[in-house]
C-alpha positions as CSV (number, residue, x, y, z in Angstrom):
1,X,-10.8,15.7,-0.8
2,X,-13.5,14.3,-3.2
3,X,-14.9,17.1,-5.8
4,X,-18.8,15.8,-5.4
5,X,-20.0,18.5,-2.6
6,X,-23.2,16.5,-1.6
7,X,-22.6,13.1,0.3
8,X,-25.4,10.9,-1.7
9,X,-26.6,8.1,0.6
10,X,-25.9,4.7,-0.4
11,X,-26.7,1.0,1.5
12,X,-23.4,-0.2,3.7
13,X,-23.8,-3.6,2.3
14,X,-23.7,-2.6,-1.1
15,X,-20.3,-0.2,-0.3
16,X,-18.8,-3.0,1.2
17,X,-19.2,-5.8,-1.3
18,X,-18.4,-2.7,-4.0
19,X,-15.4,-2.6,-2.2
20,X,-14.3,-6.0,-2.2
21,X,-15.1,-6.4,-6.1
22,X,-12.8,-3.5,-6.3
23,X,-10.0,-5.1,-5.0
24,X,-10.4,-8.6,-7.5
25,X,-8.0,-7.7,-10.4
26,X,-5.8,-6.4,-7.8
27,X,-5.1,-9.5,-5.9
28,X,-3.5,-10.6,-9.0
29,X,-0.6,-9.0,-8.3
30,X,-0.8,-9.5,-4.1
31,X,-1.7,-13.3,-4.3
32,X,1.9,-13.9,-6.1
33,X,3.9,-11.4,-3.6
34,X,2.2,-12.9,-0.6
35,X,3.5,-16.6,-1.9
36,X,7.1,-15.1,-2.6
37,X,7.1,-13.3,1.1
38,X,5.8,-16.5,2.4
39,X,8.9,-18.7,0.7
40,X,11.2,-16.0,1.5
41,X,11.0,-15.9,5.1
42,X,11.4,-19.5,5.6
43,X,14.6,-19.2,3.1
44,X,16.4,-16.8,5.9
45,X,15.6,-19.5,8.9
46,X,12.2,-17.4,10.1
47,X,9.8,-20.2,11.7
48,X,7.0,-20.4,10.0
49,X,4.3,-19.2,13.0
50,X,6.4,-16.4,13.4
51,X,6.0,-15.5,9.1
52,X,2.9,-15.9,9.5
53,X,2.3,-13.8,12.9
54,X,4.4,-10.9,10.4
55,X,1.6,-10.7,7.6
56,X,-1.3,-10.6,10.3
57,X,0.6,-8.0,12.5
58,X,2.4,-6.1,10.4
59,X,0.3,-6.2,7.5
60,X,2.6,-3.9,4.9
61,X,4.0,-5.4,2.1
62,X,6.9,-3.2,1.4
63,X,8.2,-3.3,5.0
64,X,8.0,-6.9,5.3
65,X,10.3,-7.5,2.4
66,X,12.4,-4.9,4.1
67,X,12.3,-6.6,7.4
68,X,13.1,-10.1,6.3
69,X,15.7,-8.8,4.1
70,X,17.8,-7.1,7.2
71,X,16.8,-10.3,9.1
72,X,19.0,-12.0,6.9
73,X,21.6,-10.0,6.9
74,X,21.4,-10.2,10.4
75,X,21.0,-6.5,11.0
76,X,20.8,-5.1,14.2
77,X,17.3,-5.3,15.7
78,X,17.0,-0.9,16.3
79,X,18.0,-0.6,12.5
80,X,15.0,-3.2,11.1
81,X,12.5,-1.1,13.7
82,X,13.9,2.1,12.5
83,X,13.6,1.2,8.8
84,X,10.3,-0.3,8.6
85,X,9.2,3.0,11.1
86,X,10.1,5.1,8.2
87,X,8.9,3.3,5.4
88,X,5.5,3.1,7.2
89,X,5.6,7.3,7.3
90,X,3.8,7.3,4.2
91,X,0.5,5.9,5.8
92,X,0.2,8.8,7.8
93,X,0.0,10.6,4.2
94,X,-2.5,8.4,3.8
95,X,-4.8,8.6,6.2
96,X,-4.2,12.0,6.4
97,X,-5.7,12.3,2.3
98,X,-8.8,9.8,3.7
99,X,-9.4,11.4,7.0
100,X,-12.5,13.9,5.7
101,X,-14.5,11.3,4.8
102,X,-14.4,9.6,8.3
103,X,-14.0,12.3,10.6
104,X,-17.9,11.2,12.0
105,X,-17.1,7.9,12.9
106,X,-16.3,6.7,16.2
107,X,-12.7,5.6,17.1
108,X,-12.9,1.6,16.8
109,X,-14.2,2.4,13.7
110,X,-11.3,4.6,12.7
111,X,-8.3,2.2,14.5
112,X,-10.2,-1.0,12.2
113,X,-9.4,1.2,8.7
114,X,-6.2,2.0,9.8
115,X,-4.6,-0.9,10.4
116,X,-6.3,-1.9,7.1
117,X,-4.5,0.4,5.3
118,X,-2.5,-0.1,2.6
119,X,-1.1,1.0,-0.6
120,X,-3.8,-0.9,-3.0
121,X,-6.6,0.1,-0.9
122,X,-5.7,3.5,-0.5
123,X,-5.0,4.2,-4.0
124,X,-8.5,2.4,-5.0
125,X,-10.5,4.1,-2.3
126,X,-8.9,7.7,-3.3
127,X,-10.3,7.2,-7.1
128,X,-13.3,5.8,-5.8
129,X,-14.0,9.1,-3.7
130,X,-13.5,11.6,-6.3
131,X,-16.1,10.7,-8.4
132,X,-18.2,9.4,-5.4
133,X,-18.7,11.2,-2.0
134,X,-20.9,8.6,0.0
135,X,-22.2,8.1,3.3
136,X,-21.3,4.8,3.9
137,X,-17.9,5.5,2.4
138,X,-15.9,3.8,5.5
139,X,-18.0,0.7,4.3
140,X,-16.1,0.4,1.2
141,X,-13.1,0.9,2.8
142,X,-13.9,-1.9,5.1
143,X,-14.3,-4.0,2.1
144,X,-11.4,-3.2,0.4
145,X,-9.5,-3.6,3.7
146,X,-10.6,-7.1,4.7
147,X,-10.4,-8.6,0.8
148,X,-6.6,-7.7,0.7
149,X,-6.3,-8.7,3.8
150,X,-7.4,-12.4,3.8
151,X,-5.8,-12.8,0.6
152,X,-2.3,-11.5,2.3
153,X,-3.3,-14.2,4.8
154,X,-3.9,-17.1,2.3
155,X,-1.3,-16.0,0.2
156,X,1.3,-15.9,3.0
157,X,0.7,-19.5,4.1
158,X,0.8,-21.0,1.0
159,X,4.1,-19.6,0.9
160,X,5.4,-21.1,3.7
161,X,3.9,-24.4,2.7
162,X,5.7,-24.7,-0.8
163,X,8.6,-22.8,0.8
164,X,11.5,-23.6,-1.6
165,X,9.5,-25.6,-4.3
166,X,9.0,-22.5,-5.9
167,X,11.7,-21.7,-8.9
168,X,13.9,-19.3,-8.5
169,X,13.1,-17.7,-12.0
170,X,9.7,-18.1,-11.7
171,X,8.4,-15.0,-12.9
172,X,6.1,-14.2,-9.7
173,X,8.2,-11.0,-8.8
174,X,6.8,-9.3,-11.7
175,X,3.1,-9.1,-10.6
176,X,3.1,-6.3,-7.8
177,X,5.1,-3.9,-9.4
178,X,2.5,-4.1,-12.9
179,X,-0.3,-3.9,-10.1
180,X,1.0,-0.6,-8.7
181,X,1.1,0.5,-12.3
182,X,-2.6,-0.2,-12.9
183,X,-3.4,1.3,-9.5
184,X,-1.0,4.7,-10.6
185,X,-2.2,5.9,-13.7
186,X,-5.7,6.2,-13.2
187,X,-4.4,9.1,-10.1
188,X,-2.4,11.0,-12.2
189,X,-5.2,13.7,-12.6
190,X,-2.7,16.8,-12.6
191,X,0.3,18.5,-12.8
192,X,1.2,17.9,-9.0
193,X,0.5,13.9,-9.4
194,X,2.2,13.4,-12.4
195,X,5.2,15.8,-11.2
196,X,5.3,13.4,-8.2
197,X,5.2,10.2,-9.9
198,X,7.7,10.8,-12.2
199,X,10.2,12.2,-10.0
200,X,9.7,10.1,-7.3
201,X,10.3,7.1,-10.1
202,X,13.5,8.4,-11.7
203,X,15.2,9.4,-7.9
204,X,14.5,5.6,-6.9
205,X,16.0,4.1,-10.1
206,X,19.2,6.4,-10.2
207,X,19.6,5.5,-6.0
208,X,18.6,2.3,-6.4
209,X,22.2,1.0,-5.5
210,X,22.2,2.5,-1.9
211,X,22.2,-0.1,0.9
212,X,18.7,-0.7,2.8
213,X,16.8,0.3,-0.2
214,X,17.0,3.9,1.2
215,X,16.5,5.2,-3.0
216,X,13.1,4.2,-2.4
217,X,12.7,6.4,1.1
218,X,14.5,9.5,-1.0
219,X,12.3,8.7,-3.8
220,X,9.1,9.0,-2.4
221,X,10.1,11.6,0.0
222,X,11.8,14.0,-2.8
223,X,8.4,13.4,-5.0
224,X,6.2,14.3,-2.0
225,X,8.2,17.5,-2.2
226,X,7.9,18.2,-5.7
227,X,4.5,17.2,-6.6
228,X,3.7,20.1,-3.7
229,X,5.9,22.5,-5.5
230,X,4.6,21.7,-8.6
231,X,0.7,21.8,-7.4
232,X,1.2,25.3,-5.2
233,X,2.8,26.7,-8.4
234,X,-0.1,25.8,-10.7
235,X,-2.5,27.3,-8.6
236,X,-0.7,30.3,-8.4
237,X,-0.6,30.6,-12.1
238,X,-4.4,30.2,-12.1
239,X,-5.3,32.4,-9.4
């Protein structure tokens, strides 16, 4: 929930087009991820309509690496549904944290931003909101949305197109996870998001040899929990 009480009134073109500059330095660590998706899909025998058809449908990253990972593994098709289902879980988090500021708007509106969702543009539009309580916010959502998601697009496709042209120690891998970096520490305002953060971190890295990438799922799961403890208990101590 943003901390500015009164919603100030600001122009939906000039929220959108905010939220699309926003999102600039970002796609410097999505553009590269896209290509290696892209690339990796065809590597496991995926047609390339049908990687493609992923990104626009799917539209999530983290469960698309999942997904095509299992697919090569030739996993059962109930435990790649089952896995990305859960990964997913942490949207509702995130729409849940969003939701105040679009509780007005009428339900096309509301199905467009979630399927837009994701973790870059909710962790910009969350910042964004705390110092800024707008009218027009779902407009920089919007913008935020449709930027990552045409780069995804792009990025996608050109990673079918050079498919195994790309090295496999080209240092591309590194982008995203220096992105989500950048996009972290500017949220870690207190004790509860910093508790989370580090605790969700250290659980993954110490489970990281579990099959299915399930330390990631205990991970963020565990430092849901925490960060909760840790935020109820400071404002106990206050109060």
């Amino acid at each position: 929930m943003s901390k500015v009480e009164k919603l100030q009134r600001t122009r939906p073109k000039s929220e959108f087009l905010t939220g699309a500059r926003d999102q600039l330095p970002i796609l410097l660590g999505v553009v590269p991820f896209g290509v290696i998706f892209g690339a990796l899909a065809i590597s496991v025998g995926i047609p390339p309509l049908a990687a493609q058809g992923f990104s626009l449908f799917v539209f999530a990253g983290s469960s698309q690496f999942i997904a095509v990972g299992l697919i090569g593994e030739m996993a059962p098709v109930i435990v790649i549904l089952t896995t990305i289902f859960v990964v997913n879980l942490r949207h509702a988090l995130y729409s849940a944290s969003l939701s105040p500021h679009f509780v007005h708007l009428r339900m096309r509106w509301k199905l467009t931003l979630s399927w837009l969702l994701t973790d870059e543009a909710f962790a910009t539009a969350s910042t964004r909101y705390r110092r800024t309580n707008t009218t027009a916010a779902h407009w920089y959502t919007l913008g935020t949305g449709l930027t990552l998601f045409t780069a995804w697009q792009f990025s996608t496709a050109l990673g079918i197109w050079v498919g195994g042209e790309i090295p496999a120690d080209f240092p591309l891998a590194f982008a995203l996870p220096l992105t989500f970096i950048a996009l972290l520490v500017p949220n870690l305002v207190d004790r509860g998001t910093l508790a989370a953060a580090v605790s969700a971190g250290g659980i993954a890295v110490l489970l990281s040899g579990l099959p299915l990438r399930l330390g990631l799922l205990i991970g963020a799961v565990a430092g849901i929990g925490i960060g909760l403890w840790v935020d109820r208990r400071s404002t106990n101590v206050k109060t």
